[in-house]
C-alpha positions as CSV (number, residue, x, y, z in Angstrom):
1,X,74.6,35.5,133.9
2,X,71.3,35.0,132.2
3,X,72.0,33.0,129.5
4,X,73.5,30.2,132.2
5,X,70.4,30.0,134.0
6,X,68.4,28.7,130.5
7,X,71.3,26.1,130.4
8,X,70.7,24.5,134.0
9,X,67.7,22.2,132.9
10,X,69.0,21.5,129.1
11,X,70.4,18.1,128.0
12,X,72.0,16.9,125.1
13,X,71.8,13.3,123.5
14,X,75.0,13.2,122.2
15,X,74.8,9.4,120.9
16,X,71.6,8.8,118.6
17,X,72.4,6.6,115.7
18,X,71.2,8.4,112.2
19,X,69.4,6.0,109.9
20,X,71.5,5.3,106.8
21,X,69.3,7.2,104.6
22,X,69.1,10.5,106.5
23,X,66.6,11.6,103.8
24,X,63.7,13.9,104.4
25,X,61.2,11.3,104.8
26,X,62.8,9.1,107.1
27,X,63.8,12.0,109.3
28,X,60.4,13.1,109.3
29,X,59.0,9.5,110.5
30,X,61.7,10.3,113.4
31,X,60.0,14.1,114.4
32,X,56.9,12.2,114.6
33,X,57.9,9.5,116.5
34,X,59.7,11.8,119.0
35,X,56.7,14.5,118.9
36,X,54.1,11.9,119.5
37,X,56.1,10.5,122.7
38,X,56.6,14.5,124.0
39,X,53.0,14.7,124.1
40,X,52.0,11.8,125.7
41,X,55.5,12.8,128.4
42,X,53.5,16.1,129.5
43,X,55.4,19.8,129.1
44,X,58.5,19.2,131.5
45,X,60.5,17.8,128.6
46,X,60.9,19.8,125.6
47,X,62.7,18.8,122.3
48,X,64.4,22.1,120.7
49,X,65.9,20.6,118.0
50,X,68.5,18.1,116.5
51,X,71.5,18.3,114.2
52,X,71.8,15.8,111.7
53,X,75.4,14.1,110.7
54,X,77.1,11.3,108.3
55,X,76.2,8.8,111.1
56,X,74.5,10.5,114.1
57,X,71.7,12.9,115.5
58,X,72.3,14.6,118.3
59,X,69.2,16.1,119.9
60,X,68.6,19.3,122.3
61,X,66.5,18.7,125.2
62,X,64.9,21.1,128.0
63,X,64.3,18.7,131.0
64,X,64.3,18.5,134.8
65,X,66.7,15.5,134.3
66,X,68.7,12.9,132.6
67,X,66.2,10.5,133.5
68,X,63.3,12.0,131.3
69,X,65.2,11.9,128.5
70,X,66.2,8.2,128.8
71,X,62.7,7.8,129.2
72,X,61.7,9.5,126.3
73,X,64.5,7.4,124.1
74,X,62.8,4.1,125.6
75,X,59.2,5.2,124.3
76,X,60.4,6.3,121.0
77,X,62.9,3.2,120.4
78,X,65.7,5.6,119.8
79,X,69.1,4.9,121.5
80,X,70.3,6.7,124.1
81,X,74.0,6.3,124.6
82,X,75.4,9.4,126.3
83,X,73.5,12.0,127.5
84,X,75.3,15.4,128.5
85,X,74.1,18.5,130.7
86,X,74.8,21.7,128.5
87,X,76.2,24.2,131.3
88,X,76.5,27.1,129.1
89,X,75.9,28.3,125.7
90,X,78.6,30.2,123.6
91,X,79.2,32.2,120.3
92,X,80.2,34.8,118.4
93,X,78.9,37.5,121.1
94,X,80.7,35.5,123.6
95,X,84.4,37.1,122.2
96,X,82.6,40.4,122.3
């Protein structure tokens, strides 16, 4: 299936701790942080996005390994508890 071949190199942080203020500003210092590592990383690791909880961020990665994405929670200072492969994506079109 195509949409299982995307999924192969995509990682999910599943354990970042959200500041206690998750206010705009202090997510913001966060995207820069992250985006300032990224770049400095080269293009095999790609940040996709995050959701944003009471008490934790969990961030959508597109990397050739678990490794590169400790690595780029060890140059940003961001914690890096459990880190998950996503092996497929699902939704509404799924029950279809």
């Amino acid at each position: 299936m195509e949409g299982e071949a995307s999924c192969q190199n995509t990682s999910l942080n599943e354990s970042f701790q959200a500041p206690e203020n998750s206010r705009p500003p202090e997510l913001k210092a966060i995207s820069q942080k992250s985006c300032g590592v990224l770049s400095k990383m080269g293009p095999q690791i790609q940040w996709l996005e995050s959701f944003v909880t009471g008490d934790k961020i969990y961030c959508v990665y597109i990397a050739p390994n678990e490794q590169m994405v400790r690595q780029h929670a060890q140059q940003g200072g961001f914690p890096a508890n459990r880190i998950s492969q996503v092996i497929s994506v699902i939704g509404p079109t799924t029950a279809e």
